[in-house]
C-alpha positions as CSV (number, residue, x, y, z in Angstrom):
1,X,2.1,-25.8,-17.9
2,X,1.6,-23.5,-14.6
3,X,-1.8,-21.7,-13.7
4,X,-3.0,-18.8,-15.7
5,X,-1.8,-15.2,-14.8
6,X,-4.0,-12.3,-15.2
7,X,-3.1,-8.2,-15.0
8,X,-5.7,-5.7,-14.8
9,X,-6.3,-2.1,-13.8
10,X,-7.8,-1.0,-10.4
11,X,-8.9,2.9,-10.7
12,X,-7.1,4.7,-8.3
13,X,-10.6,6.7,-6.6
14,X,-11.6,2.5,-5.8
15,X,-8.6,1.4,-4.1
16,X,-9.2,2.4,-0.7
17,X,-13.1,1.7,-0.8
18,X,-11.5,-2.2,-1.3
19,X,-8.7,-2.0,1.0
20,X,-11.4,-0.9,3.6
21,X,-13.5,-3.9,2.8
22,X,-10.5,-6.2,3.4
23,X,-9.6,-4.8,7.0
24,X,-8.9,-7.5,9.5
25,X,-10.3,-7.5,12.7
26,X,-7.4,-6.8,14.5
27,X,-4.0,-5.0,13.4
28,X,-1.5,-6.9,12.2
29,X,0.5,-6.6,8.9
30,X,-1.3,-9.8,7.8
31,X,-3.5,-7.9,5.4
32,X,-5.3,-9.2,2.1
33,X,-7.9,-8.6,-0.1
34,X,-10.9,-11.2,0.5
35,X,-11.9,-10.9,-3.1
36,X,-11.6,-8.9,-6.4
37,X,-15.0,-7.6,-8.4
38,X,-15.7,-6.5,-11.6
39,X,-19.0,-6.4,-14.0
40,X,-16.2,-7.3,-17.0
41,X,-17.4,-9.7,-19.6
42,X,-13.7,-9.9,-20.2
43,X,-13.1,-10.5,-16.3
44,X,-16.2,-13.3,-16.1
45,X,-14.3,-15.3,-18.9
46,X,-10.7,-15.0,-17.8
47,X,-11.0,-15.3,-14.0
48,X,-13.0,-18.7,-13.4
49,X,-9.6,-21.4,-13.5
50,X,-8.8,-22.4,-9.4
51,X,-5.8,-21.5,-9.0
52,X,-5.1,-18.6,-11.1
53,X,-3.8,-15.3,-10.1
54,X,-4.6,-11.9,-10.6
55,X,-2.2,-8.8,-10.5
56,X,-3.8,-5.2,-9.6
57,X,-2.7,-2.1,-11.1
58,X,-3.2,1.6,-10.4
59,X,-1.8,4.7,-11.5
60,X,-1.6,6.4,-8.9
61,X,-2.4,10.8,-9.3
62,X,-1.3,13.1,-10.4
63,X,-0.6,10.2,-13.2
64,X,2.8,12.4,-14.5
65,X,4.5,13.0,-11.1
66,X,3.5,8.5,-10.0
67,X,4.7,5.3,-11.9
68,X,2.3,2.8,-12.0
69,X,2.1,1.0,-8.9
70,X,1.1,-3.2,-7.7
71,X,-1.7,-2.9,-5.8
72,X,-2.4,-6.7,-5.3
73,X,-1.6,-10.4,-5.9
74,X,-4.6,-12.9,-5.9
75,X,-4.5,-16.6,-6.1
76,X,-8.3,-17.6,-6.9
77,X,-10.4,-19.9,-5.1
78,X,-13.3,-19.3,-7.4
79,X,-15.7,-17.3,-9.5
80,X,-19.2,-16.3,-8.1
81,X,-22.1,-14.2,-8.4
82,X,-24.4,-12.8,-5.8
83,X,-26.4,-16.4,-6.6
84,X,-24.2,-19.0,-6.4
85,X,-21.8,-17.7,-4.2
86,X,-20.9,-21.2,-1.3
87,X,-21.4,-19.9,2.3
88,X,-17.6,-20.9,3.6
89,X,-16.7,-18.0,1.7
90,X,-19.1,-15.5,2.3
91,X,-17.3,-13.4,4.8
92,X,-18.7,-9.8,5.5
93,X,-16.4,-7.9,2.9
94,X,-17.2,-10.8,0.3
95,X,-21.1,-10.8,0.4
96,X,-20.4,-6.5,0.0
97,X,-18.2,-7.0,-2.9
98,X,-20.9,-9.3,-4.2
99,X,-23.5,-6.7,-3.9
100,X,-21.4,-4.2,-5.9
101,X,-20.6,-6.1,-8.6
102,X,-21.8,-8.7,-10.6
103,X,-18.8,-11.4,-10.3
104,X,-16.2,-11.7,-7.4
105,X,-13.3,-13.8,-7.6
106,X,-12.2,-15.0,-4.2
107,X,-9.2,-15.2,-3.3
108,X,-7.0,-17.9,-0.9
109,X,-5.6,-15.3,1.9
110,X,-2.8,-17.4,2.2
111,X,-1.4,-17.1,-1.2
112,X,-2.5,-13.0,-1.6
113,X,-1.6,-10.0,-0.2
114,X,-2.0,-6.5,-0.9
115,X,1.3,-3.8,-1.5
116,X,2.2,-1.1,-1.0
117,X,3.4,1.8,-3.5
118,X,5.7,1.0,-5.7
119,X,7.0,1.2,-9.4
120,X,5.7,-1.1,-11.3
121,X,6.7,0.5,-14.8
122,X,9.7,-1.6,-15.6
123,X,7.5,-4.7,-15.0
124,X,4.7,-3.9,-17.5
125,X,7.3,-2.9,-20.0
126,X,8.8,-6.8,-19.4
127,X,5.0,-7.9,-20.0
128,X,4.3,-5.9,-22.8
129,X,1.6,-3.8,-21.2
130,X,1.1,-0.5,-22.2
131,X,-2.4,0.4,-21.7
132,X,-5.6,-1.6,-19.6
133,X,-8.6,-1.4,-22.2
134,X,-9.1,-4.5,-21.4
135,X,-7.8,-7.3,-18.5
136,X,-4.1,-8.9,-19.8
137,X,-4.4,-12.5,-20.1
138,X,-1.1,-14.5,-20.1
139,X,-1.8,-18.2,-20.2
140,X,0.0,-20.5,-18.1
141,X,2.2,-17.3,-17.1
142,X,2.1,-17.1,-13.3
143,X,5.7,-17.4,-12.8
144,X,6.5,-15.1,-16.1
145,X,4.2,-12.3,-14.9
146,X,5.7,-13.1,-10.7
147,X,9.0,-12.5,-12.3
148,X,8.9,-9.3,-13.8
149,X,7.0,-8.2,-10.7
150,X,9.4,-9.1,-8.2
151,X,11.7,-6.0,-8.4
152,X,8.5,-3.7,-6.9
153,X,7.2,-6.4,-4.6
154,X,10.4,-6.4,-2.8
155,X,10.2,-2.9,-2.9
156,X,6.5,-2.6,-1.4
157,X,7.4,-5.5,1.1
158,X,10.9,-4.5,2.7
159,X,11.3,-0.6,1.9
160,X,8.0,0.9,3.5
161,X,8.7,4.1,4.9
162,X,6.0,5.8,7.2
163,X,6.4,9.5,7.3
164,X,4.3,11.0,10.0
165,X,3.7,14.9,9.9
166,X,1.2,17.6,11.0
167,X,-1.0,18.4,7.8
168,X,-1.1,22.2,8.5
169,X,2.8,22.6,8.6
170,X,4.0,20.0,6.3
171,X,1.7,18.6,3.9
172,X,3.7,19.7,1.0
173,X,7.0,19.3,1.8
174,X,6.2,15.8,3.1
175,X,4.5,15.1,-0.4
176,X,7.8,16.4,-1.9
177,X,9.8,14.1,0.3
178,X,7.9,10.9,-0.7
179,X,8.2,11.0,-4.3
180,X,11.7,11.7,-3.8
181,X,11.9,8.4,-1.4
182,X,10.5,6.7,-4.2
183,X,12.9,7.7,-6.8
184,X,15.5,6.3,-4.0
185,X,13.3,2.6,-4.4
186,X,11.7,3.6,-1.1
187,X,8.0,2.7,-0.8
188,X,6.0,5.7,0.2
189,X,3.2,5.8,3.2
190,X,1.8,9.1,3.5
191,X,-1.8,9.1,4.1
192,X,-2.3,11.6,1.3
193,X,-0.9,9.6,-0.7
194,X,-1.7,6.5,-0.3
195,X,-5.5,7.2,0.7
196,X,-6.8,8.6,-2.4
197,X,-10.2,9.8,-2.1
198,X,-10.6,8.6,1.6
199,X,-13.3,11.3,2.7
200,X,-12.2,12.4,6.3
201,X,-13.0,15.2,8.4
202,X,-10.0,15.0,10.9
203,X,-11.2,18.0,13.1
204,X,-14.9,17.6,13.0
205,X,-14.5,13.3,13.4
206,X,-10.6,12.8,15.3
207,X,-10.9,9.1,15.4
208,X,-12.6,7.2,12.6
209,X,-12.1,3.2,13.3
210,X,-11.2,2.4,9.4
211,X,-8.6,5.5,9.1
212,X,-7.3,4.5,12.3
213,X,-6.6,0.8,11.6
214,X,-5.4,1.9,8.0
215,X,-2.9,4.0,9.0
216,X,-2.1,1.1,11.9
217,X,-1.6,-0.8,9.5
218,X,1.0,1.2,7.5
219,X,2.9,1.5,10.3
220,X,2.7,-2.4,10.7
221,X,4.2,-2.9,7.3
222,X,6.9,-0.5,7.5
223,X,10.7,-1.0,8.4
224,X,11.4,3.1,8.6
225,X,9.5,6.0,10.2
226,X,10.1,9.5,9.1
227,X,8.3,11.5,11.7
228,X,8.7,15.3,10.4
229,X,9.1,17.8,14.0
230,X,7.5,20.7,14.1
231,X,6.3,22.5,16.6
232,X,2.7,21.4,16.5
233,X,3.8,17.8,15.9
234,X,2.8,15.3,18.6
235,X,0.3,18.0,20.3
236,X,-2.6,16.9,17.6
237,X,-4.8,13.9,17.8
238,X,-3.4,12.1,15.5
239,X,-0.1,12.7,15.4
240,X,0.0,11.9,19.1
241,X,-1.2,8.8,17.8
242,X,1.2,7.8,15.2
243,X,3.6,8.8,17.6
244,X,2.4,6.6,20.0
245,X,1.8,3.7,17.2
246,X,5.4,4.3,16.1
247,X,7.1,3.5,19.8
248,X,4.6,0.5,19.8
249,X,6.4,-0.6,16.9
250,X,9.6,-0.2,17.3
251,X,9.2,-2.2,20.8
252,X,7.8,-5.0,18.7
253,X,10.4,-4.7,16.2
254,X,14.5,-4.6,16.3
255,X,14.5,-4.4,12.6
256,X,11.9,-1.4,12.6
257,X,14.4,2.0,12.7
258,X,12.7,5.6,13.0
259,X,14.7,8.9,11.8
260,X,13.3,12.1,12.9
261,X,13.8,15.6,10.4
262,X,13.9,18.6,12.8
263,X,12.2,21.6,11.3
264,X,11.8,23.1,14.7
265,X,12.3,21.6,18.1
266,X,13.2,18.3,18.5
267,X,9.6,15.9,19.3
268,X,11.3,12.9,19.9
269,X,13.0,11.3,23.2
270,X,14.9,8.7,21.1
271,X,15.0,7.8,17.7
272,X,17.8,6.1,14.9
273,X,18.8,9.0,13.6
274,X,18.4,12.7,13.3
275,X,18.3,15.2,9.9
276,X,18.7,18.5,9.2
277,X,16.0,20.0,7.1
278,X,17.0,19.7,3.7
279,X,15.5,20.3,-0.1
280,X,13.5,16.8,-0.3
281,X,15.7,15.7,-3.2
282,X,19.4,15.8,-1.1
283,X,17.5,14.8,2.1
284,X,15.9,11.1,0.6
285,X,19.4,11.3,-0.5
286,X,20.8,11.7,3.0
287,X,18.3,9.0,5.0
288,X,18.7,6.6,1.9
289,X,22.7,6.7,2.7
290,X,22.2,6.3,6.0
291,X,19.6,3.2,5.5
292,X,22.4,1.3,3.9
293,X,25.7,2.5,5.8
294,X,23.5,1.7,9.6
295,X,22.9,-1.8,8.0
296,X,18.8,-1.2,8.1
297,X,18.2,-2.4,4.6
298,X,19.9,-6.5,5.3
């Protein structure tokens, strides 16, 4: 019989509180939580057993317009309180995750990872899961529950799109763009999407370390950048950065492509490929097309 698999819900206002806890030191897509914590009876009796995983959930908001997405995959190292936690593992992040909550399972970095959004709904309709009062136990279920995730890790591994934008000219339409992405299996990084309740003041404080290295990071893990033109785009702080970020990459990267949608001048020397500006819904259309016909998605 194989380890125990557990699936339980992370709220989506804590998810970027423990994605900043986890931030390596330097910026690579190697990125994983250190540890998961909870103050759950439920979660103190379930998560002890070496060797077990545990599966993160959010529901991302507005719940209605999101699917639920993966958040996380842990393989446990062990169980621990403030008290009794051994010193090999008490890293930075873990002693602050211990000081939050009463138990913290730690996790083996090389058998986690964290995801990126995706649509996990199919999944917990194969596992039966239709609402998180409690953590889901499935004994001896590690491969059943890795199965009927696979579908949105693959999704949160090799269809990360970036889409880079000035906030004051395109904040909705590139909101409108990503869900549509999504519907076309894409995952999704927009920073006001994927950094719920990430307090920021990007005029008054232009270069905050963790935004900066999460937003790195997303770039790290993507194989498409959308950049957005318009005119303002590239003469702000910090989308002269992700501009900068996104050359960076694609110099590191053959397989990394980058699409720009004019809705203005053109802001880009060289990309993959250039759009029209189109209603959202015919323009994910339109790059998702051209990600399979250029070959990007083998």
């Amino acid at each position: 019989m194989g380890s125990d698999a557990l699936v339980t819900l992370l709220t989506w206002d804590r998810l970027v509180p423990w994605k900043v806890l986890s931030l390596p030191g330097r910026i690579t897509d190697d990125f994983v939580p250190v540890g998961y914590g909870s103050r759950s009876t439920v979660f103190r009796g379930r998560a002890k057993q070496k060797g077990s995983t545990l599966w993160v959930v959010t529901r991302p908001r507005p719940e209605g317009l999101h699917p639920p997405s993966l958040v996380a995959r842990l393989t446990i190292e062990g169980l621990y309180t403030k008290q009794d936690c051994p010193a090999r593992y008490r890293s930075k992040a873990v002693e602050e995750l211990l000081e939050q909550w009463g138990w913290v399972a730690v996790s083996n970095p090389e058998e986690s990872e964290f995801f990126e959004l995706n649509d996990a709904s199919s999944a917990l309709q194969t596992l039966q899961i239709k609402s998180f009062s409690v953590m889901r136990s499935f004994p001896g279920g590690t491969e059943r529950v890795q199965e009927a995730f696979g579908s949105c890790m693959r999704q949160a591994r090799d269809r990360v799109v970036f889409l880079s934008h000035t906030h004051q000219e395109s904040a909705e339409f590139a909101l409108a763009l990503s869900r549509e992405l999504r519907e076309e299996g894409f995952s999704p990084w927009l920073d006001s999407l994927t950094l719920p309740s990430y307090k920021i003041d990007r005029v008054a404080s232009p270069s905050p370390r963790r935004l900066s290295k999460l937003i790195r990071i997303g770039i790290q893990r993507s194989s498409l950048a959308v950049v957005i033109g318009t005119e303002s785009f590239g003469n702000t702080v910090w989308t002269s950065r992700e501009r900068e970020w996104i050359r960076a990459r694609r110099r590191q990267s053959e397989q990394f492509r980058c699409v720009e949608i004019e809705r203005g001048a053109r802001k880009l020397r060289s990309c993959d490929g250039r759009f029209a500006e189109e209603p959202p819904r015919a323009l994910a259309r339109r790059i998702s097309a051209w990600w399979q016909e250029s070959g990007a998605s083998r």
